[in-house]
Structure formats: structure tokens, C-alpha cells
N, C-alpha and C positions, 0 to 999 in steps of 0.2 A: 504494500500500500504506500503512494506516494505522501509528499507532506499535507497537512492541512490547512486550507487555505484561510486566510485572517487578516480582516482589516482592522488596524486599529487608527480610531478614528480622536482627533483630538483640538483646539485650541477653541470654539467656540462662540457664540454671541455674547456671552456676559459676561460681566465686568470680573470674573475671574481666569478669563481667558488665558496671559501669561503663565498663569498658574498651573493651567494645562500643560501647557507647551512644557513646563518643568517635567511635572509628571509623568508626561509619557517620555522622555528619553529613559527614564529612573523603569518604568515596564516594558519598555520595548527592548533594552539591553539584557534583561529579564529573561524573555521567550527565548523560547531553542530553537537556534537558528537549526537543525537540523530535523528537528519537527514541524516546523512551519514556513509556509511561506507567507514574509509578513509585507502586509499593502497597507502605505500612510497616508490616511485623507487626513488633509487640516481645515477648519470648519474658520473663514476668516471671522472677524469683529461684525463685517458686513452681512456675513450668512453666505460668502461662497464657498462650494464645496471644492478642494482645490487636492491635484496627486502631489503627495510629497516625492521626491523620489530616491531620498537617504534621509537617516538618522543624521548629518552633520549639516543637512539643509532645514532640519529643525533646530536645530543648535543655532545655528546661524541669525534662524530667522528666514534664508532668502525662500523658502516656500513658498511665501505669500506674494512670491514674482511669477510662480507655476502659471504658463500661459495651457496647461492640460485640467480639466474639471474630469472631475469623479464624482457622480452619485449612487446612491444605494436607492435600485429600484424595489418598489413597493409590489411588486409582481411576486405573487407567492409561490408561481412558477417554476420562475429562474432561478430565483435566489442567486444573485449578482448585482454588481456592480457596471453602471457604464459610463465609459472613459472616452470624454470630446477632447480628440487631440488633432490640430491645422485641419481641422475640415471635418474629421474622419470619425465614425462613431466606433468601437469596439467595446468589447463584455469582455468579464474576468468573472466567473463563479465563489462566491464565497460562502467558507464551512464554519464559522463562528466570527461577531465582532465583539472588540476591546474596547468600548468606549471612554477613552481617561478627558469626561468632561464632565466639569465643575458647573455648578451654577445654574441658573435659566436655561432654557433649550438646550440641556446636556442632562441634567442630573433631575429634570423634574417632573418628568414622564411624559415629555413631546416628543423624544427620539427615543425610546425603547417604545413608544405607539407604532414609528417607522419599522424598527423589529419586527413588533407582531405581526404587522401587517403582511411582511415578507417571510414570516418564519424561518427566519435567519438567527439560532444561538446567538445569545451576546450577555456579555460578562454583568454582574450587578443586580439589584433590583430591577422588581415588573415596573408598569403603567401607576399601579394605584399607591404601593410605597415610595417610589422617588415623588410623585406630587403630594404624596401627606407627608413625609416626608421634609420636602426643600420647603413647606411650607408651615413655617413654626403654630401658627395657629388651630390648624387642623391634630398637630403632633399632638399638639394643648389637648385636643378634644379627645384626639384615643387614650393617650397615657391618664385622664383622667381616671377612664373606667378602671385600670389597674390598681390603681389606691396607692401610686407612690408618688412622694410629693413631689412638687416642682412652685416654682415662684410664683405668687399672685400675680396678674395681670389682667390690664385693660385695653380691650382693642378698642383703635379709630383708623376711620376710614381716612386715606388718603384725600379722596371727593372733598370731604370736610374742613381738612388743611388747606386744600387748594381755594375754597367759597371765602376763606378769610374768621372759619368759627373756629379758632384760634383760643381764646377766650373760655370757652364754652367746653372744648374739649379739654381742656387745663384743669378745668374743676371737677370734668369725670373722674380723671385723675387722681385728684388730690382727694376726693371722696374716696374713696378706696386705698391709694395707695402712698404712703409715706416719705420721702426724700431722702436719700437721692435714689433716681430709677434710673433703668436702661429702656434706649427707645430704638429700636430695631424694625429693619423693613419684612415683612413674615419671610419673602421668599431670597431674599439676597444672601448671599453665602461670604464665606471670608470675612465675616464682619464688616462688610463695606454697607456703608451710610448709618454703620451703629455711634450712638453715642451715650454720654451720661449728662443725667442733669442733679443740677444740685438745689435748683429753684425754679421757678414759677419760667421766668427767662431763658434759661437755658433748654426748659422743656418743650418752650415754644418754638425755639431755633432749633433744635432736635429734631420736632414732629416735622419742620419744613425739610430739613433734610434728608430724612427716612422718605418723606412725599414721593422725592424725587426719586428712590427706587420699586417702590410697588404702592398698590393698589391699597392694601392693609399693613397700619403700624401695631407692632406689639409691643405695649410699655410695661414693663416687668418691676417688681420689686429688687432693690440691688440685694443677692446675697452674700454677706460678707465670708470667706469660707476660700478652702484651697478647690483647685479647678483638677478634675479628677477625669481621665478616660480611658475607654475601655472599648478593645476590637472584639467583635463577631463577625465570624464568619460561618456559614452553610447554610441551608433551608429551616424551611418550618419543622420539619423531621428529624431534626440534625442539626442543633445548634453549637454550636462551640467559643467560647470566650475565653479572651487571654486574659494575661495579667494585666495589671492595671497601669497608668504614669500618670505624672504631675506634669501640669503647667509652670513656670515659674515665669509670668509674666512682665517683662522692663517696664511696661506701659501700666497705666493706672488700671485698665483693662487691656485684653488681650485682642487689642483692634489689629485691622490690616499690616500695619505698619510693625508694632508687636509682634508678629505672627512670623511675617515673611524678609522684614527687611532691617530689625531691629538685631545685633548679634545679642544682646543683652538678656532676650527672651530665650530660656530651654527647657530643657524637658529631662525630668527625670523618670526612667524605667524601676519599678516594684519598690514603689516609696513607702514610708512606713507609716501607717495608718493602724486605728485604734484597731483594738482586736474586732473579728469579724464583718468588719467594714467591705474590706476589697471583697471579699464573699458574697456583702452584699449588691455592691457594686456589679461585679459580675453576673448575678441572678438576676437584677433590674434591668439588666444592656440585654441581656439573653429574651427576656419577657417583655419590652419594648420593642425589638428586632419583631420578636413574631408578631406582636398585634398589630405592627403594621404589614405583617405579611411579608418581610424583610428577605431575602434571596442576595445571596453571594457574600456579600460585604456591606459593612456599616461598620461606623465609630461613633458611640454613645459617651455622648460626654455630663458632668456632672459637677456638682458643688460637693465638698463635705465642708457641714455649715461650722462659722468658728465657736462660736459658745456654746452649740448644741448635739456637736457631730452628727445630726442630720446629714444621710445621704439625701439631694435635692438633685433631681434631674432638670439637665439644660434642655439638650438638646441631640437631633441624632443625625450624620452626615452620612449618605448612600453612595457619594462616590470620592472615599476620604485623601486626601493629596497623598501623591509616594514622590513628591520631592526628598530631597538628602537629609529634611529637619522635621518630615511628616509622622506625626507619630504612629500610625495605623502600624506600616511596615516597622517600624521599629519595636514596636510589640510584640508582633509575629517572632523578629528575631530571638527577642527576650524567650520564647517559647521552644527556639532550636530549628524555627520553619525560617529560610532565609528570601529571600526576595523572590530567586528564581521560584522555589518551592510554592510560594504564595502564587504566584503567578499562575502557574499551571492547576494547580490549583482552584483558582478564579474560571480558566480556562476549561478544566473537566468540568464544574459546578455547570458551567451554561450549558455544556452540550448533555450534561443528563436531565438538565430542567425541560431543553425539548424533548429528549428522548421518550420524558416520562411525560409528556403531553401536559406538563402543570407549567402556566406563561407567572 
């Protein structure tokens, strides 16, 4: 049997795009070149579908000069790819895709809909997990039912920010919830457009700026408490969770900048926590993953609160970064599974979720 054939597809429309572009060099150097034949679509800023046509023209960057478009037809048919190059149409059949995208129209169930439709294997969460999922609000409303806490909070609508009921939605707020809060946009990832406020003021210049990435703002109560997460990986049948790490964040929170570009911010692998804690930890990442019907990977992250050692769950990421500071893969390792491992890994998960006829 020859190789099998696999697009992995990566950089994206949202504002975590770069992001991408990290991560997949970190899983494309991963795959066995000897078991795969690997094909790199990069999804631009604009939404073109573009053939990469090496790992070091994503390094680069110069991809996004590919005068050759690639798309994944919806034909459940063919199950392929077609490639507009000087004129000319041709097809390439693919046997599983790697989608390493972050954020909006990557991670939120509009391109694993383009899967289904094709029934074409592909790495990660279904349709109905990655948009309950990338959208904190919704996350809000499952983890409910479970009985494990998570932060008070109040939603408003974007619409309302934009009308000028500024004022009005401040005092929702403050009815409810205490100062200082976090004001985050439900669907944006990376922490991009999150902030804190500390007063009346701040919260207002907050909701404008969340405005401007989604539709619905989530304002949270600030938990004061170390920042705690924890990788699952496999199906609803077969769950599995790793050890747990700490954040050690530079920034007052663990914004964008924090995250990705700050050397101050890191992370520490199997930190020491009160007895029974990481157990819990683990058991709540595990029982999150499946209510939202979770498949392949997620990173479930958490508070453990300061005065109270309360575990508080944040929040859960379905297509968690494998840059070189990502903690997802570095968890694994902590486990004895190393990059390559994980990968194939990811890669056998997809093709037994079609096999087994469960999307």
C-alpha cells in the first residue's frame, strides 16, 4: 500500500492566523514523511485558498505569492482537492486532512462542515464542538449542566455597544458582578480584544473593544487564583488526560502579547498543587471534552482559586497551538508521547472516526 495522502491545511481568516502559520511547521515536521504524502494549503487573511509548495515557503512566509489555488471540493464523491495552476485545472485525491487553524473559520465548525460534506477524515473536533466550543458563551451553557464551577458572568450584545447603550449595559454589570472583571469577545481566541477593567470606565472602553470582534461580549468575574491546564485527547469512548501545567503569566493577564510575544510569560509542566487537585483537574477536562462531544484534541484550561483552592473552569480550546511554547504538546511530552507520537496519533483518531461512521 502506497503513502496516504494528506492535506494539511493552515494560516486562516482570523486574527490568529500567524499563529497558525507557527503551528503547523511544529506538525508538519511531525508527520512521517514516509507514510504520507503531505499537501500544504494556506488559507490567506483574505480567505484565499493558496498551494504551498514547501515547509521553508511557510517559514518564509513567501506562500502567500503562490500564483496556484487549491481547494477542497465538497463532492463527497471524489474526495479531493482541485488545483488552478496558469490556466489548467487538475485533482489530487485526499485520504485524511490536518487542519492547524486557530480561531474563526478554522476552529469553529465552518471548515470541519466543509469535511463533512466531503467525507474526507480530518484531525480535531466535529461541527457542533468546535462552535460550542470557540464560542465561550455556549461553553457557559453546557459546563453548566455539569455542576463545576466556572466565573459568574454577564452577557451583552455587541448591537448594544455599537447603539451607544453604553451606560445601560454598565449597570447590568455592576448589578451582578463586582470589580474588577474580564470583558472578552465569546468567539475570539488568543485573547485578542480581551481586557480588564477596574471601573465603570474602563469597562466601557472594554465592551467597545471586544465590539469590534464578535457579535456577543462575555464579562466575567476576575478570578484571582493560578491559571491551570490540562490536555485531552481521544473520543467520547476513550478519553484520556494528561498531567496538568501552570501558566506563569508576565502580563497582568495572560493577553496576546503574554502568550506569544512576551519571553517573561512560561509555563510550568506537573506543578505542585494541593493534594487531589490535578485529579480533579483532570476529571473536569475529561467530563467537559465529552459534553461537548469533544473528538481528537482539546486543552481545558482552569483557575485554582487563591483563598479557596477552588478548581474554576475557564475555558476549552479544540485546536490548541503546537508552537515551540504551546503547552498542549508539551504535556503530551511530560507523558512520554512526543510530538511525532501525538501527531499520528491525531492522524489515526480521524480516520477511525470515519471508519466508525461517528462525524
Amino acid at each position: 500500500m502506497g503513502r496516504l495522502s494528506i492535506a494539511v491545511i493552515f494560516g486562516g481568516q482570523s486574527s490568529e492566523h500567524e499563529i497558525s502559520c507557527i503551528s503547523v511547521q511544529t506538525v508538519a515536521k511531525a508527520i512521517r514523511q514516509d507514510t504520507y504524502d503531505i499537501t500544504y494549503i494556506g488559507i490567506t487573511k483574505e480567505g484565499r485558498w493558496l498551494l504551498a509548495d514547501s515547509l521553508s515557503s511557510i517559514s518564509d512566509g513567501s506562500w502567500r505569492e503562490s500564483e496556484v489555488s487549491a481547494v477542497l471540493s465538497p463532492d463527497a464523491s471524489k474526495k479531493e482537492i482541485i488545483i488552478f495552476e496558469n490556466g489548467k485545472i487538475t485533482t489530487k485525491k485526499i485520504d485524511v486532512v490536518f487542519p492547524v487553524l486557530h480561531g474563526m473559520y478554522g476552529e469553529d465548525g465552518t471548515i470541519q462542515g466543509l469535511f463533512e460534506m466531503a467525507q474526507i477524515p480530518y484531525v480535531g473536533c466535529g461541527v457542533l464542538a468546535s462552535a460550542a466550543g470557540m464560542d465561550k458563551v455556549y461553553t457557559k451553557i453546557i459546563v453548566e449542566d455539569l455542576g463545576i464551577r466556572q466565573a459568574e458572568y454577564v452577557l451583552v450584545r455587541a448591537k448594544d455597544v455599537m447603539a451607544g447603550k453604553l451606560e445601560e449595559q454598565a449597570e447590568r454589570v455592576e448589578a451582578k458582578l463586582n470589580y474588577p472583571v474580564f470583558i472578552k469577545p465569546s468567539k475570539a481566541g488568543s485573547s485578542q480584544g480581551v481586557s480588564k477593567a477596574h471601573d465603570r470606565a474602563e469597562l466601557i472602553e472594554g465592551l467597545k473593544l471586544a465590539a469590534g470582534h464578535d457579535t456577543k461580549i462575555l464579562v466575567e468575574r476576575n478570578i484571582v487564583g493560578r491559571e491551570i491546564e490540562c490536555a485531552v485527547l481521544g473520543s467520547a469512548e476513550a478519553v484520556e488526560a494528561s498531567g496538568v501545567g501552570e501558566i506563569l503569566a508576565a502580563a497582568e493577564f495572560y493577553d496576546f502579547d503574554a502568550k506569544y510575544t512576551n519571553a517573561e510569560s512560561r509555563t510550568v509542566i506537573s506543578p505542585e498543587l494541593p493534594e487531589g487537585k490535578t485529579e480533579e483537574i483532570r476529571s473536569a477536562a475529561k467530563r467537559i471534552f465529552t459534553a461537548l462531544d469533544g473528538y481528537g484534541l482539546s486543552r481545558v484550561d482552569f483557575f485554582l482559586e487563591k483563598d479557596t483552592n477552588q478548581v474554576v473552569f475557564n475555558e476549552i480550546n479544540t485546536m490548541p497551538g503546537f508552537t515551540s511554547i504551546s503547552m498542549y504538546p508539551m504535556l503530551w511530552q511530560a507523558e512520554g508521547m512526543d510530538i511525532e507520537q501525538l501527531v499520528e496519533k491525531q492522524i489515526q483518531l480521524a480516520l477511525q472516526r470515519m471508519q466508525g461512521g461517528k462525524a
